[in-house]
C-alpha positions in Angstrom: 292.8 162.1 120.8 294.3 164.8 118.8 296.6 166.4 121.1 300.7 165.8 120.3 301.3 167.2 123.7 301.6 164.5 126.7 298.4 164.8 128.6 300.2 165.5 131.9 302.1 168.7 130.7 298.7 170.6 129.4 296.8 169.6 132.7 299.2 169.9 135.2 300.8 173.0 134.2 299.3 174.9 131.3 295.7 174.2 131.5 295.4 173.6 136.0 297.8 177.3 136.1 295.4 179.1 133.7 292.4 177.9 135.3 294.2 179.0 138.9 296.5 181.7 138.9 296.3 185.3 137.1 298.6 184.3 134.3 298.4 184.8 130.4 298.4 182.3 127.5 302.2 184.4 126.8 303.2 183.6 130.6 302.6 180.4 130.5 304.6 180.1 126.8 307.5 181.9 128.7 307.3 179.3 131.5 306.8 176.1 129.5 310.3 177.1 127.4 312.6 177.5 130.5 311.1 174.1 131.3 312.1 172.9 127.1 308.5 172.5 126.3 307.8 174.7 123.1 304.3 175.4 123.0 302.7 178.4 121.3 300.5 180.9 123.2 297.7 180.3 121.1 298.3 176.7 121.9 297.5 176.9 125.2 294.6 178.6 124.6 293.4 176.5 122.3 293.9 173.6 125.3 291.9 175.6 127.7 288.8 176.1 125.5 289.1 172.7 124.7 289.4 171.0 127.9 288.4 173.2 130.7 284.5 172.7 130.0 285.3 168.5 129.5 286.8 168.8 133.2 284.1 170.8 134.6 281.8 168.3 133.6 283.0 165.2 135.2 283.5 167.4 138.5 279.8 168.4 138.2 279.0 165.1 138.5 281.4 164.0 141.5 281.3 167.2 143.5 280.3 166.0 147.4 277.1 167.4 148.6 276.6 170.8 149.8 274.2 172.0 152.3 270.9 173.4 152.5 271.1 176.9 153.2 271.8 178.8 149.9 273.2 182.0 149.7 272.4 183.5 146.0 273.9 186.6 144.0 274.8 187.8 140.8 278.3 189.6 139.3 279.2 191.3 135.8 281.5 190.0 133.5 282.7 192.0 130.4 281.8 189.5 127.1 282.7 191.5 124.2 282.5 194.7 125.6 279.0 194.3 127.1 278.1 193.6 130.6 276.9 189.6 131.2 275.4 188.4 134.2 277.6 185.4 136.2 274.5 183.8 138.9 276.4 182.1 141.2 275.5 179.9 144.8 277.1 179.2 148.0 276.1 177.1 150.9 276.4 178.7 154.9 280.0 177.5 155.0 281.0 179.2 151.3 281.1 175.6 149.5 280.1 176.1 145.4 276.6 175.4 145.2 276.4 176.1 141.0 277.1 178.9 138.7 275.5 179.8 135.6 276.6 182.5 132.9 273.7 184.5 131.0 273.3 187.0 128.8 270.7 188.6 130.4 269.9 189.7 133.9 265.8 189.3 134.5 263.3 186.6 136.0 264.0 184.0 133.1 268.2 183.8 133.6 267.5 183.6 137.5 264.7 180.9 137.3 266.7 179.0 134.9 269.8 179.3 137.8 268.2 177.9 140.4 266.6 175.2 138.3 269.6 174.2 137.7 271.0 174.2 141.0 268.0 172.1 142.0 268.6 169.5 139.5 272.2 169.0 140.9 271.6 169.5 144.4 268.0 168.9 145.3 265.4 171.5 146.6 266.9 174.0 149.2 265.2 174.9 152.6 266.4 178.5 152.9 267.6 180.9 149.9 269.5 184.3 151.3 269.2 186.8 148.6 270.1 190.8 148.4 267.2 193.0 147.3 267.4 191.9 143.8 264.6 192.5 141.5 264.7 189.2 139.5 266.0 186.6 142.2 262.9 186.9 144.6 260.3 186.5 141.8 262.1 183.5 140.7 262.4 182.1 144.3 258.6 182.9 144.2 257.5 180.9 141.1 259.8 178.2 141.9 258.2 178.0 145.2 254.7 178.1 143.7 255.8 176.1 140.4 257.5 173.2 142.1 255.5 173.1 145.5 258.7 173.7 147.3 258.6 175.1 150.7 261.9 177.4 150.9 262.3 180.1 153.2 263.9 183.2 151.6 265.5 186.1 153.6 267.1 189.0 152.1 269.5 190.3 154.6 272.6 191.8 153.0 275.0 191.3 155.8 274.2 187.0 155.4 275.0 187.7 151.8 278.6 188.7 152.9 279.6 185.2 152.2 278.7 185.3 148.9 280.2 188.3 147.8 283.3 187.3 149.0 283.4 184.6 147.2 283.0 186.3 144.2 286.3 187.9 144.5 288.6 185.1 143.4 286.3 184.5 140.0 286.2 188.3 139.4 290.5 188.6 140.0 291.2 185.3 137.9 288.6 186.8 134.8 289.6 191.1 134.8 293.3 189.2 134.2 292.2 187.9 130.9 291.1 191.4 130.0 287.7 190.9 128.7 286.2 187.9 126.8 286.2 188.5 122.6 282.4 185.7 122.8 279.6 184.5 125.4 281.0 180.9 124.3 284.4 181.8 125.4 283.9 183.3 128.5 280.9 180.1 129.4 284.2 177.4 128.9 286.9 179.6 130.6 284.9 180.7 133.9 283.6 176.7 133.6 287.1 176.0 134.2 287.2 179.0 137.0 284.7 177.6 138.8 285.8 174.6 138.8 289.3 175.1 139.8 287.9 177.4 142.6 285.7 174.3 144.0 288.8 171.8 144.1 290.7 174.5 146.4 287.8 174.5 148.5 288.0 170.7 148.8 284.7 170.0 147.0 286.0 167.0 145.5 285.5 164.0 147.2 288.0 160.8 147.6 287.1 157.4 147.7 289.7 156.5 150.9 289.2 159.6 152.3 292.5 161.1 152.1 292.7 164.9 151.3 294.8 165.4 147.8 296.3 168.5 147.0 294.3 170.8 144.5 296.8 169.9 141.6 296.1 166.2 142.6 292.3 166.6 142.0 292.6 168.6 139.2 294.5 165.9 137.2 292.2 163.4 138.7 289.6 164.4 136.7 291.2 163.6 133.9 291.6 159.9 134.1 288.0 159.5 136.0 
């Protein structure tokens, strides 16, 4: 409701390729025109704020399973010129687990991860985790908390997985040069993620067939 642009033009270009690919709100203007769509920059933007977050949503709730051996770690993400904390998860074969943006990097932010994980998921049975100072304290009260036998190991090298991951999240979000608010960057790295899930495949079919990513994407749409 509200939007004087056809639905299939801001998801399957604008608002799928902003989520997707290192391009800028001005890009995308400069694209849409050689295709005769006139849409403003700030337009576009506007559509990603808007929808990304709506999107991430119903995939949250249709992503398939993942499996039971977590590996956990945190990046930085420039909000306003300050350094937030992104905690994201990935099982052994590098399928999203979760992600959560916070503001601040100690025992609260990391409990409140993996609670969240939990809730999605279910309980884990193993949790890697580098030498962090928060993450094994929260794994400890979780475990004590919750009564839920989970074996942690902090090796760095089985934390390789994760840190790759993070690679595609941290190119797509140093493109957009910094976040201006903490509410801005939580709805565009939503979309991120999200986008970054459906390439992995993470979205399951009813038939069984295997969609392209721009398929799924737009899928979401009309679930």
């Amino acid at each position: 409701q509200r939007l004087h642009f056809p639905l299939d033009i801001m998801l399957m270009t604008c608002i799928r390729w902003y989520a997707a690919y290192s391009l800028s709100t001005r890009n995308l203007e400069e694209m849409m025109a050689e295709r005769g769509v006139c849409v403003d920059h700030a337009t576009v933007y506007r559509w990603a704020l808007k929808i990304l977050p709506a999107l991430a949503k119903i995939f949250r709730r249709r992503k398939a399973p993942v499996g039971r051996s977590w590996r956990v770690d945190e990046t930085y993400i420039p909000v306003a010129g300050e350094w937030k904390y992104l905690y994201r998860a990935v099982d052994r074969l590098g399928q999203t687990v979760d992600f959560l943006l916070t503001a601040k990097w100690d025992l609260a932010a990391a409990r409140r991860f993996f609670d969240r994980a939990i809730d999605l998921h279910g309980a884990h049975e193993k949790v890697t985790i580098d030498k962090s100072g928060v993450n094994t304290p929260a794994v400890q009260s979780l475990k004590t908390d919750e009564e839920i036998d989970i074996e942690l190991r902090q090796f760095k090298y089985l934390n390789n997985l994760i840190e790759q991951d993070h690679r595609p999240i941290k190119r797509r979000t140093r493109s957009m040069l910094g976040f201006k608010s903490f509410n801005t960057a939580r709805r565009l790295i939503a979309g991120i993620e999200t986008m970054h899930a459906i390439k992995k495949g993470q979205l399951p079919t009813e038939d069984g067939t295997s969609p392209s990513a721009s398929e799924q994407f737009y899928a979401l749409a009309i679930a």
